[in-house]
C-alpha positions as CSV (number, residue, x, y, z in Angstrom):
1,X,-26.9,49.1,-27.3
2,X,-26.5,53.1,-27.5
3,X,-24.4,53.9,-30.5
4,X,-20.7,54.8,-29.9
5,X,-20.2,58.8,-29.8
6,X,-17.9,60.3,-32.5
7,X,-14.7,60.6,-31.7
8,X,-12.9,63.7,-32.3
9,X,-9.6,64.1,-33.2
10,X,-9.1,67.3,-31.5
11,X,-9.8,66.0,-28.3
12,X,-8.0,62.1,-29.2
13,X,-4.8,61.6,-27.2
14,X,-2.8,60.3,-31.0
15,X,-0.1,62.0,-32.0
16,X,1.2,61.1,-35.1
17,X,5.2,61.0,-36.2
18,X,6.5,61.9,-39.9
19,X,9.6,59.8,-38.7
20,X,10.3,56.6,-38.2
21,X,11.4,55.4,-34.7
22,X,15.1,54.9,-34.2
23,X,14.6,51.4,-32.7
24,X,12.0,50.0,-35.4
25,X,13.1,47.3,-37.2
26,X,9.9,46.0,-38.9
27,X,7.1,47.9,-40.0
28,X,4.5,47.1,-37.4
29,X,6.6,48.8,-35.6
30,X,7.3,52.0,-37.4
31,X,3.7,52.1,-38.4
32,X,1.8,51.1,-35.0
33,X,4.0,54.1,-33.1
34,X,3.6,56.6,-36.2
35,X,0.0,56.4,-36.6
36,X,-0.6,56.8,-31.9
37,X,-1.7,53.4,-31.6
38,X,1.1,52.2,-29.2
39,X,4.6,53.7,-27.6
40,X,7.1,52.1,-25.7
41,X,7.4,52.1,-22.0
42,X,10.2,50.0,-21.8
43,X,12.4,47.3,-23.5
44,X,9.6,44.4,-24.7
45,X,7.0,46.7,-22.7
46,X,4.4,49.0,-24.5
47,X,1.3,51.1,-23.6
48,X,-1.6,50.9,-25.9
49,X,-3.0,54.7,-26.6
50,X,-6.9,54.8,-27.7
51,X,-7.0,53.7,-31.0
52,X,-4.5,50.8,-30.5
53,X,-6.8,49.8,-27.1
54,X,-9.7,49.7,-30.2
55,X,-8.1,47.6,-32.7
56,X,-7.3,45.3,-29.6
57,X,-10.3,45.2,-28.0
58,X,-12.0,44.4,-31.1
59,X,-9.8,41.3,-32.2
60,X,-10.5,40.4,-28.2
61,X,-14.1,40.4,-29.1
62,X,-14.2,38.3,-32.1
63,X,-11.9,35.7,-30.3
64,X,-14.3,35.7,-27.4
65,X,-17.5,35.3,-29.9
66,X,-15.9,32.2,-31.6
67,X,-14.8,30.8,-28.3
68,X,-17.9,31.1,-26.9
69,X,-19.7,29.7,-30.0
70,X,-17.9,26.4,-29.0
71,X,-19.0,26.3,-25.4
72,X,-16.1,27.2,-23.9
73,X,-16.7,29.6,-20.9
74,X,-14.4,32.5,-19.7
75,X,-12.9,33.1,-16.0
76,X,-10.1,35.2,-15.5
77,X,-7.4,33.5,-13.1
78,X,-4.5,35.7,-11.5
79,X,-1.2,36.7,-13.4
80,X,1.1,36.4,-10.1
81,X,1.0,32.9,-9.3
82,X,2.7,30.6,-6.6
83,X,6.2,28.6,-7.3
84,X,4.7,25.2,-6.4
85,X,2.0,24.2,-8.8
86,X,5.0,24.9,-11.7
87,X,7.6,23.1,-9.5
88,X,5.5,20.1,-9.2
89,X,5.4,20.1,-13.0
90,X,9.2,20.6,-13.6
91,X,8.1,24.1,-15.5
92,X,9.9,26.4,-12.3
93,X,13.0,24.8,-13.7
94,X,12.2,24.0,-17.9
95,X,11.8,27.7,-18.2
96,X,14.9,28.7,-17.1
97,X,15.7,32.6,-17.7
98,X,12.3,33.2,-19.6
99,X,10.3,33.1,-16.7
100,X,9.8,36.5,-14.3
101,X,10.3,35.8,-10.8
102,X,10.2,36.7,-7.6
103,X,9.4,37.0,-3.5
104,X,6.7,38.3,-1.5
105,X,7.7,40.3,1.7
106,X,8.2,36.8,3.3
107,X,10.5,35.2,1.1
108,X,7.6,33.0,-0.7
109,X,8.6,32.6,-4.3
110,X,5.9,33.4,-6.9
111,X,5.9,34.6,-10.9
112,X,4.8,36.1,-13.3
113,X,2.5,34.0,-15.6
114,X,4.1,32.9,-18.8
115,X,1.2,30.2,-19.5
116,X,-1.7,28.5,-16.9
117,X,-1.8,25.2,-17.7
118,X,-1.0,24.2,-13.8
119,X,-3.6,26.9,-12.6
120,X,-6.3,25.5,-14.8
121,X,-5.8,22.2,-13.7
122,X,-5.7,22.9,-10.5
123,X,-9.1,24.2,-10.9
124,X,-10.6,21.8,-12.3
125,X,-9.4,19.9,-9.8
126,X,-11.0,22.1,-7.4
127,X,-14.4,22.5,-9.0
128,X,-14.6,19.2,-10.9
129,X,-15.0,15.8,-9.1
130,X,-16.9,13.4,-11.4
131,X,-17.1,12.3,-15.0
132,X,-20.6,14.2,-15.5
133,X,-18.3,17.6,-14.8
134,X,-16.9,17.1,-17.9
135,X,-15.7,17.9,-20.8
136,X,-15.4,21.1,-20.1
137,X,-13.4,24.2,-22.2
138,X,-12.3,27.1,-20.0
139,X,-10.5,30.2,-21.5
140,X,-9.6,33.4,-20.3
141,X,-7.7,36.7,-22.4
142,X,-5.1,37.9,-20.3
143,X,-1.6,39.7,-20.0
144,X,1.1,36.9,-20.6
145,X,5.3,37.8,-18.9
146,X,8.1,36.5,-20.3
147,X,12.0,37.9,-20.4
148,X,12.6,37.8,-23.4
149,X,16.6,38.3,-23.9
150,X,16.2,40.1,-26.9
151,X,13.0,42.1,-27.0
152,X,12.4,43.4,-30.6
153,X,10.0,44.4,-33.4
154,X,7.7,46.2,-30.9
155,X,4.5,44.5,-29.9
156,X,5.9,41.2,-31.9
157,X,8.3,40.0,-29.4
158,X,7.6,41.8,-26.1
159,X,8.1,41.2,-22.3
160,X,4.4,41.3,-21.6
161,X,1.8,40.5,-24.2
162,X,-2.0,39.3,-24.5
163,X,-2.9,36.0,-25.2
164,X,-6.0,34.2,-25.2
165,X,-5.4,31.0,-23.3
166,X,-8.2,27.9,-23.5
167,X,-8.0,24.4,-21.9
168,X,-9.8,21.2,-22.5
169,X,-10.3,18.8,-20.2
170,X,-11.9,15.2,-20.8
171,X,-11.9,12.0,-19.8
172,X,-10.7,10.0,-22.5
173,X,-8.6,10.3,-25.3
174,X,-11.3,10.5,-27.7
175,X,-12.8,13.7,-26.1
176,X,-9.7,15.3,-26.3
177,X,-9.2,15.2,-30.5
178,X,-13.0,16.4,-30.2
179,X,-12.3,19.5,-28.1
180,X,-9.0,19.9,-30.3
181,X,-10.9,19.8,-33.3
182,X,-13.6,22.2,-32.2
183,X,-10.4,24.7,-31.3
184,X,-9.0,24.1,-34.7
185,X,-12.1,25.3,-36.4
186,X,-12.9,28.0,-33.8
187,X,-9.1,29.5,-35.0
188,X,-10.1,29.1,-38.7
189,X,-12.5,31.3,-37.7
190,X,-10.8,33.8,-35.7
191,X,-8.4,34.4,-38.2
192,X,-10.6,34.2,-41.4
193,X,-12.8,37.0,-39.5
194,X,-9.6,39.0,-38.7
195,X,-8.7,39.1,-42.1
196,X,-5.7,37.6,-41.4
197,X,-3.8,35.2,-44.2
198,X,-2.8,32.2,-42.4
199,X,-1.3,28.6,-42.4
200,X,-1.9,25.9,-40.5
201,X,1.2,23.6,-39.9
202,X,2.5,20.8,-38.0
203,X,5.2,22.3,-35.0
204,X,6.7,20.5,-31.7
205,X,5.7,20.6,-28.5
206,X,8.0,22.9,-26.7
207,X,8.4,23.2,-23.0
208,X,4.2,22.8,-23.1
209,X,4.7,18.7,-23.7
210,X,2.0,16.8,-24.9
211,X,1.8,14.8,-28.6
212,X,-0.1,16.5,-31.4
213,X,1.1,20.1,-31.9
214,X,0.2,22.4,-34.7
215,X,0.3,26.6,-34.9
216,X,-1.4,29.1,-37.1
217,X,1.1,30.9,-38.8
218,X,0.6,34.3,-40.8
219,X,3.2,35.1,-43.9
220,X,5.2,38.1,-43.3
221,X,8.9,38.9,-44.1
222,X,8.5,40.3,-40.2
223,X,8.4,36.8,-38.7
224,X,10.8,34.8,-36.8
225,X,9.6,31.4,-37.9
226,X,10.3,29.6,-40.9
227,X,7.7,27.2,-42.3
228,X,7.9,24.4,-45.1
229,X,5.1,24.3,-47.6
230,X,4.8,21.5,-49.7
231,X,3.7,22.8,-53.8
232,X,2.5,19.0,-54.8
233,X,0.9,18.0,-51.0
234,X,-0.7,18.9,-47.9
235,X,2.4,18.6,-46.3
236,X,2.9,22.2,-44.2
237,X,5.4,22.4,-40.9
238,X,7.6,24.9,-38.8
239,X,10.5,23.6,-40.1
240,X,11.1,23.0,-36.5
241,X,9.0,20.0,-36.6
242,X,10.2,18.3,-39.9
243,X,12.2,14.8,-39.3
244,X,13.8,12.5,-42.1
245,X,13.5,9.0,-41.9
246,X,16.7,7.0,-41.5
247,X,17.9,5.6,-44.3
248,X,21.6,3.2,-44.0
249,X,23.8,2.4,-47.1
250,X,25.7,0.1,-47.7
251,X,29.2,1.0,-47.2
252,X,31.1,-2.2,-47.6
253,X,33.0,-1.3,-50.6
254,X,34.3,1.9,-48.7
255,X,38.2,1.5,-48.1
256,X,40.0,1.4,-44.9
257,X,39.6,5.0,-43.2
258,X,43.1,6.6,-44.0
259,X,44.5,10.0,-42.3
260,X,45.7,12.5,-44.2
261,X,47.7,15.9,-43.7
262,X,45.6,19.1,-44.3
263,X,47.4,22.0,-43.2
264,X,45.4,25.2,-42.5
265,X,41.9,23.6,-42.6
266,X,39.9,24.3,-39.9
267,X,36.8,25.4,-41.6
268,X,34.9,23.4,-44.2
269,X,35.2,25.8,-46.7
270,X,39.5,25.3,-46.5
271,X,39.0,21.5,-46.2
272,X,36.6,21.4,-49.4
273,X,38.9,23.9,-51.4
274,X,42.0,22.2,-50.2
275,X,41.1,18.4,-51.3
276,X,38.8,19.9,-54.3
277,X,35.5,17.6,-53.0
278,X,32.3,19.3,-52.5
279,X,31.4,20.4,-49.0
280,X,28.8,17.9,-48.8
281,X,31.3,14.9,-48.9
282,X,32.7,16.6,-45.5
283,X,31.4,15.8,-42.3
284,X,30.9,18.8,-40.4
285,X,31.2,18.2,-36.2
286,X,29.9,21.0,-33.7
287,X,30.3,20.6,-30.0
288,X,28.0,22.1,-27.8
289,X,27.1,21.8,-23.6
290,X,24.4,20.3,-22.3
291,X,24.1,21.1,-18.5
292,X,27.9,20.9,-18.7
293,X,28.3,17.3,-20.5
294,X,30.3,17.9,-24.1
295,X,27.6,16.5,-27.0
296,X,29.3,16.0,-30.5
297,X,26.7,17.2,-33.2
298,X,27.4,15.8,-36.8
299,X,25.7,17.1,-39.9
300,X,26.9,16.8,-43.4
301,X,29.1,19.7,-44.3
302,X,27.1,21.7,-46.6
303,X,24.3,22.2,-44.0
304,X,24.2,24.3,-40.9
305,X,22.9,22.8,-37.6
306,X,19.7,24.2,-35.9
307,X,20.4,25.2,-32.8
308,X,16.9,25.3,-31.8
309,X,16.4,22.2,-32.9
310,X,19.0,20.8,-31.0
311,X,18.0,22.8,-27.7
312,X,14.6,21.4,-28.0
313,X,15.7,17.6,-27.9
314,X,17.7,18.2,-25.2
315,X,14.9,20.2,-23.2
316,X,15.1,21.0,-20.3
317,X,18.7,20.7,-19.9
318,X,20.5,23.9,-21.1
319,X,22.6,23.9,-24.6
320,X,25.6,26.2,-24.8
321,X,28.4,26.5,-27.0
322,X,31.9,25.1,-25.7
323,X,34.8,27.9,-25.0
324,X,38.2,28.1,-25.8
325,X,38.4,27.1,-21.5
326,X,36.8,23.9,-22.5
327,X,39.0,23.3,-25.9
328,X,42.0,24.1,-23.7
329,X,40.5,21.6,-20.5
330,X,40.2,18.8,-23.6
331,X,43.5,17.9,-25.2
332,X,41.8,15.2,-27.2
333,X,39.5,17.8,-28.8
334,X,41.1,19.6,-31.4
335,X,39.4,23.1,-32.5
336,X,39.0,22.7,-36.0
337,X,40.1,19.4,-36.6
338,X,37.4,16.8,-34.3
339,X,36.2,13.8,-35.9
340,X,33.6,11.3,-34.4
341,X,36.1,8.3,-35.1
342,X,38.0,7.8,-31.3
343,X,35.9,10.2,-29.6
344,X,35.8,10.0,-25.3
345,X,33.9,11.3,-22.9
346,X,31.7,13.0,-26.0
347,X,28.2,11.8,-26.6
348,X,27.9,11.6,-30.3
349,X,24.4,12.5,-32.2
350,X,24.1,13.1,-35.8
351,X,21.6,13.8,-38.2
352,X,19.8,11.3,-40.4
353,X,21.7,12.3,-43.4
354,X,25.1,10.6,-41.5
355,X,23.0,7.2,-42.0
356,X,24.9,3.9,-41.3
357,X,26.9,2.8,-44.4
358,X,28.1,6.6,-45.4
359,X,31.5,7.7,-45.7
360,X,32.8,11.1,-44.9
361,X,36.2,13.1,-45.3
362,X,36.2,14.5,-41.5
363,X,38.7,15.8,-38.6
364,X,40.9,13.3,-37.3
365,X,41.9,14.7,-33.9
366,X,44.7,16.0,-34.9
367,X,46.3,19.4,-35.8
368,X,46.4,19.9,-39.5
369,X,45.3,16.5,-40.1
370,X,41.9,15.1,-41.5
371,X,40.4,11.3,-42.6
372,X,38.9,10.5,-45.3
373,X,36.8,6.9,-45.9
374,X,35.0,7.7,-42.4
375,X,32.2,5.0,-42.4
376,X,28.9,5.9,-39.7
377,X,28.5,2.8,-37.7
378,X,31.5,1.1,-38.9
379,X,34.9,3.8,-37.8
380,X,32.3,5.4,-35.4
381,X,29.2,5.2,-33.9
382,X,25.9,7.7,-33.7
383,X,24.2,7.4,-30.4
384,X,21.4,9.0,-31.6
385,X,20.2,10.0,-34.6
386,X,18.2,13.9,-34.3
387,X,17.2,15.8,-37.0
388,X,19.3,19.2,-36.4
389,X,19.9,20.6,-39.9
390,X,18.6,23.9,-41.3
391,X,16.0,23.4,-43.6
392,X,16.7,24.5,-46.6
393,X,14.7,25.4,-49.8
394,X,14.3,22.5,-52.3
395,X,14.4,20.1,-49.6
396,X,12.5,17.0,-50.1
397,X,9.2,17.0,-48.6
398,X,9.0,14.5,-46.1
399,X,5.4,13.3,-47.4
400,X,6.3,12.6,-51.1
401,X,9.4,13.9,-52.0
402,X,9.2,17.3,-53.9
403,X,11.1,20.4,-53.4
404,X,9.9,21.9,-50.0
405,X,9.0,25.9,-50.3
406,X,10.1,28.0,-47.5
407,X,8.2,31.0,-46.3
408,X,8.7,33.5,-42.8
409,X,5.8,33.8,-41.0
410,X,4.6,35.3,-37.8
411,X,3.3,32.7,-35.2
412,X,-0.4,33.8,-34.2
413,X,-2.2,30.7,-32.9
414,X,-0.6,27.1,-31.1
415,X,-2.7,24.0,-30.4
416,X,-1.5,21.1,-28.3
417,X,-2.9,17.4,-27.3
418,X,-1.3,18.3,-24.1
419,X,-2.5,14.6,-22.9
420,X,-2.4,14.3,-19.2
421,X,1.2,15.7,-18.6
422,X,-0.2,18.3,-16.1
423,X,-2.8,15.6,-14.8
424,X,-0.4,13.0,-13.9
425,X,1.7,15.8,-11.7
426,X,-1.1,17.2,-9.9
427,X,-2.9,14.4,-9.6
428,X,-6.4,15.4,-11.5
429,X,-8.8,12.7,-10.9
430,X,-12.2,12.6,-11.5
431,X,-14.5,9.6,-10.5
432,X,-15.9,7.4,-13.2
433,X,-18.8,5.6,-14.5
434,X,-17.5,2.5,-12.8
435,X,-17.1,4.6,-9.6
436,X,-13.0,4.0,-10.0
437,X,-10.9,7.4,-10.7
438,X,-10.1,8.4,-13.7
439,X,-6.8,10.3,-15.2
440,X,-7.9,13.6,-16.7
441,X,-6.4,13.6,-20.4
442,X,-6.0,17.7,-21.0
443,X,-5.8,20.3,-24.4
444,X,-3.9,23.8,-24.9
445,X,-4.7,26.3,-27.3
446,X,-3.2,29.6,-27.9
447,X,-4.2,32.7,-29.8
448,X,-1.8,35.7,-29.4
449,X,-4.1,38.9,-29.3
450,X,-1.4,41.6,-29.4
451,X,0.7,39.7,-31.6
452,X,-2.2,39.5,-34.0
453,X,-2.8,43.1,-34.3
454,X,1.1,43.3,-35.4
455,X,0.8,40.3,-38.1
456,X,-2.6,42.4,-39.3
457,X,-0.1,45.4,-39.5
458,X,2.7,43.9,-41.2
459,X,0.4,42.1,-43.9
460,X,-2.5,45.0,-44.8
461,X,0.0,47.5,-44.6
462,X,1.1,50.0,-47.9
463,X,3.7,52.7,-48.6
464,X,1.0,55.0,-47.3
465,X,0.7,53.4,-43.7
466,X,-1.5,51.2,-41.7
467,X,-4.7,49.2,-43.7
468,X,-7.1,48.2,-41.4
469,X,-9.4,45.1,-42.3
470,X,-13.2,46.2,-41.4
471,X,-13.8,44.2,-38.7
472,X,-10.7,45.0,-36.6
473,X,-10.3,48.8,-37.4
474,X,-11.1,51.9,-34.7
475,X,-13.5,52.9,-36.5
476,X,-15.5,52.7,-39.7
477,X,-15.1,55.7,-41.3
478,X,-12.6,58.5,-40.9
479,X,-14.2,61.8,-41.7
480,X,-11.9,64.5,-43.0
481,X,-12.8,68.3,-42.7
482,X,-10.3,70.2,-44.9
483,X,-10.0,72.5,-42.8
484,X,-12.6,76.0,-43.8
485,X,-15.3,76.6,-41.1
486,X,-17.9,75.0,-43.5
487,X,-16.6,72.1,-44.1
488,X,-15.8,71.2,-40.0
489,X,-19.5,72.0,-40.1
490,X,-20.3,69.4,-42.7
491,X,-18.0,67.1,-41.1
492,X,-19.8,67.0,-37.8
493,X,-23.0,66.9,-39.3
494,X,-22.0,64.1,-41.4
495,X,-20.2,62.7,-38.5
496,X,-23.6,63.2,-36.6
497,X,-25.7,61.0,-39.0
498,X,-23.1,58.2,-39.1
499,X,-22.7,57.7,-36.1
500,X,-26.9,57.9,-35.1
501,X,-27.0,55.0,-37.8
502,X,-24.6,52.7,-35.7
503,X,-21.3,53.2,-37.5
504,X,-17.9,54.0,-35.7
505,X,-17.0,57.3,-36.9
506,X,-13.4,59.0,-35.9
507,X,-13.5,63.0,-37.5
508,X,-10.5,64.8,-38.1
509,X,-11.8,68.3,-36.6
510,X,-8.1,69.6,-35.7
511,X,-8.5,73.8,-36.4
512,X,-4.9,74.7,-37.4
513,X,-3.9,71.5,-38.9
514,X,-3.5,71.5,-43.0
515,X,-5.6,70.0,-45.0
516,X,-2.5,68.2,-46.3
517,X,-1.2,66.4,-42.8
518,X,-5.0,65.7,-42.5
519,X,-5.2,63.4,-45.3
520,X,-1.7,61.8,-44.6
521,X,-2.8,61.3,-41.6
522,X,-6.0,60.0,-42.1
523,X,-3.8,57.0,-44.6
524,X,-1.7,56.5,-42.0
525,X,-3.9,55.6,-39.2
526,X,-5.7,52.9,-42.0
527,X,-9.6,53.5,-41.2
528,X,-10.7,51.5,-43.9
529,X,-13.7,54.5,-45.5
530,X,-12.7,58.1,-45.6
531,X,-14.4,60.9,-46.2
532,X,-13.5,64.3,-47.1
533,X,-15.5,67.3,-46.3
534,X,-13.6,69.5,-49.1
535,X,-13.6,71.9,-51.7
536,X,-17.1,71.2,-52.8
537,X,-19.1,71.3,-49.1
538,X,-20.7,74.6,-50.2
539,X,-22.6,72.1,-52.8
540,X,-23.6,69.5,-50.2
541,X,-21.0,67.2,-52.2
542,X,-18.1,64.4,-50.1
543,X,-15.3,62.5,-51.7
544,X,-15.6,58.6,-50.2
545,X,-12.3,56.7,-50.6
546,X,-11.8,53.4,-50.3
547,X,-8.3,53.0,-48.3
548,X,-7.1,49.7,-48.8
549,X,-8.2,50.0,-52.9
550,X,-7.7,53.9,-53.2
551,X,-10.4,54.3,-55.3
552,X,-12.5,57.5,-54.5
553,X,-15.7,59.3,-56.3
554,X,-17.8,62.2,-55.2
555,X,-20.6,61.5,-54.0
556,X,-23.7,64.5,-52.3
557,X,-23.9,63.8,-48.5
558,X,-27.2,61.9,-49.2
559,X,-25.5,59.5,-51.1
560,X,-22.5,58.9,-49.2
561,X,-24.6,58.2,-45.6
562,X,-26.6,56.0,-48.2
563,X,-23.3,53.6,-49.5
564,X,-21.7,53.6,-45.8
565,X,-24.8,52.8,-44.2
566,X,-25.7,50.2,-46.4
């Protein structure tokens, strides 16, 4: 292969920003736009400029070598895909205002790829029609759409982004934990190779179904998911995915349930003060809509329920908040003052910690008035017991009991036993050794590409600016001329030699530009060697520094074309 040409910086669309952009929340954000490697087209939308396209297409390669190693083979399948393979699935629906739609000159409906599980299967189904045809991996790198309501941190959470897809697809159950587990090691080495730092740890299903879920998950304050990391076990989950085991009391010793007037109480901070108990002796009830239907959630007072937790059980109905419209259209609920005890029309969940046996001071469905000696499963009933708390720091590890750590993370990588969901609704068959069909049992596996080069930013990044690990930066070396006719000379030639021994070399040749923006420039766009062309050129004498360490030494030109190339 011939060896890439230098690329000069006076001719390199990247124009670097002393400022931070207004909108930048997170410093991928401020440092992926400030260094030319991305700008914004649009809200969740971004172009990637040259070096960006570099640092992308490079973590695109090293996904596609490990992918390959496996045996999985690449297609590319469309982006704009018909309504009816996702209808047949429930997904057109489950989605809801996530997914991009809309209607060819002929009123067909069609979107915008969010995910290909139904295309994949569907060609399979086309291309595979016998038991010898598989297992087979299939994978394919490809611009993912989904509305986001609230687009934000730049490439982290955007309208469009690039994923790397795969699907396995086996015959029986046992094929499928094989083609999971050669995934799972595949990611290990994606991400070890990235220089990413990453957990692995359990998570739910989603809207993708299926049973065994986990994701790859990369530390960073930047994140918008919160893991649990056990210090004494292996035990490691979103705290998404962590359940409680129900644990009843015995509560026959409790007295009668008894009303009593509290005045100005609606919150549980008021109620606690007000009756001097701790918040956790309250019992805290939030209602919430699901397709319209009023759902009672209770959790003990001191925690805060999880929304998302209680949006995935009920998936793929849709959870909102009740109004003051519905408060006012309920006389029997009282804002501020409901309690599960005599509850109508309201379906009741709770979460483990309201276990049969416990008693509770709680709202008595009355204005100004609450009860106290509230016994689960003896004054009320639970329908269904959901765990919808926050996690919280110190919680108990549901493994063996320690104090759970919590950690934000970005999510990079997700791996589902999808099972054969998608098989059963489009009806992917193949024929067997006993000549008798046989129910397809199906894998999904996700890497996010773009969102990768954003956890790489957020993690390697210093005060200075972007930090790029080897393997994923634009180029190899940087090479600085200070700025004197001689040392652009030097540069080039150095530039020259580098390059003809099969390094990446980007040189900063700007005429005009100070030596002093040069160098800040050169640590803000995080090539991981640079090399100055300075005072002592005239002498046939470099300075090689080390980016991510900052250590630096002088080195003659021999010597420095010696250590790089080594």
């Amino acid at each position: 292969m011939a060896n890439a040409p230098v690329q000069r910086m006076s001719q390199l669309m990247a124009k670097t920003l002393r400022d931070d952009p207004a909108d930048a929340e997170v410093l991928s954000h401020k440092l992926l736009v400030r260094a030319g490697y991305v700008r914004r087209t649009a809200a969740g939308i971004w172009s990637w400029l040259p070096l960006g396209k570099k640092v992308l297409s490079n973590i695109e390669r090293i996904v596609r070598e490990e992918m390959d190693a496996i045996g999985a083979q690449e297609v590319t399948l469309p982006a704009l895909l018909p309504r009816e393979p996702y209808e047949a699935t429930g997904r057109w629906n489950e989605y809801g205002a996530e997914l991009f739609r809309l209607q060819d000159r002929k009123g067909g409906d069609y979107l915008l790829g969010p995910t290909h599980e139904e295309i994949f299967t569907l060609l399979v189904k086309d291309q595979c029609s016998s038991y010898k045809d598989l297992p087979v991996i299939l994978y394919q790198i490809q611009n993912k759409f989904r509305d986001e309501a609230r687009p934000r941190a730049g490439i982290l959470r955007g309208r469009e982004f690039l994923m790397k897809d795969s699907y396995s697809f086996d015959t029986e159950d046992a094929g499928l934990a094989q083609s999971y587990a050669l995934h799972r090691q595949a990611y290990q080495r994606v991400f070890e190779r990235l220089g990413l730092d990453y957990r692995i740890v359990a998570a739910t299903a989603g809207a993708m179904g299926g049973s065994k879920s986990e994701e790859f998950l990369a530390p960073a304050e930047a994140g918008e998911d919160t893991f649990a990391d056990c210090p004494n076990c292996d035990f490691a989950a979103n705290t998404e995915a962590i359940s409680y085991e129900l644990k009843p009391v015995d509560g026959s010793a409790v007295a009668a349930a008894e009303e009593i007037p509290t005045p100005d109480t609606p919150t549980i901070e008021t109620l606690a003060a007000s009756l001097g108990v701790p918040a956790s002796a309250t019992l805290k009830n939030l209602l919430v809509k699901v397709d319209g239907e009023i759902v009672a959630v209770g959790v003990p007072g001191d925690r805060e329920v999880d929304l998302g937790k209680v949006e995935e059980h009920f998936a793929p109905a849709t959870v909102e908040m009740v109004t003051e419209t519905d408060f006012a259209e309920r006389a029997d609920l009282v804002r501020g003052y409901v309690g599960p005890q005599g509850l109508e029309k309201v379906t009741y969940i709770a979460d483990p910690r309201v276990a049969p046996g416990t008693a509770w001071i709680t709202g008595a469905n009355k204005d100004g008035m609450h009860a106290k000696n509230v016994v689960a499963g003896r004054d009320f009933e639970v329908e269904e017991y959901v765990d919808v708390v926050v996690v919280q720091e110190g919680d108990p590890c549901p493994k063996c009991g320690t104090g759970l750590k919590l950690d934000r993370a970005i999510e990079i990588g997700h791996i589902f036993q999808l099972g054969r969901k998608y098989a059963d609704a489009l009806k992917l068959d193949v024929l067997g050794q006993n000549g008798k069909p046989v129910r397809v049992t199906m894998g999904s596996y996700g890497i996010g590409v773009s969102r990768a080069v954003a956890a790489l930013a957020e993690q390697t990044a210093d005060e200075k600016g972007l930090c790029w690990p080897a393997e994923v930066a634009p180029a190899d070396v940087h090479v600085v001329a200070a700025g004197k006719a001689l040392q652009t000379e030097l540069a080039l030639e150095v530039s020259d030699k580098l390059s003809a021994a099969g390094l990446r070399v980007l040189v900063d040749d700007r005429a005009g530009v100070s030596p002093g923006v040069k160098f800040t420039d050169a640590e803000l766009m995080g090539v991981p060697k640079i090399l100055v062309a300075g005072r002592r050129s005239a002498e046939g004498v470099v300075e090689l520094k080390d980016r991510r360490t900052g250590d630096r030494e002088e080195l003659t030109v021999d010597e420095a074309l010696a250590r790089l190339t080594a």
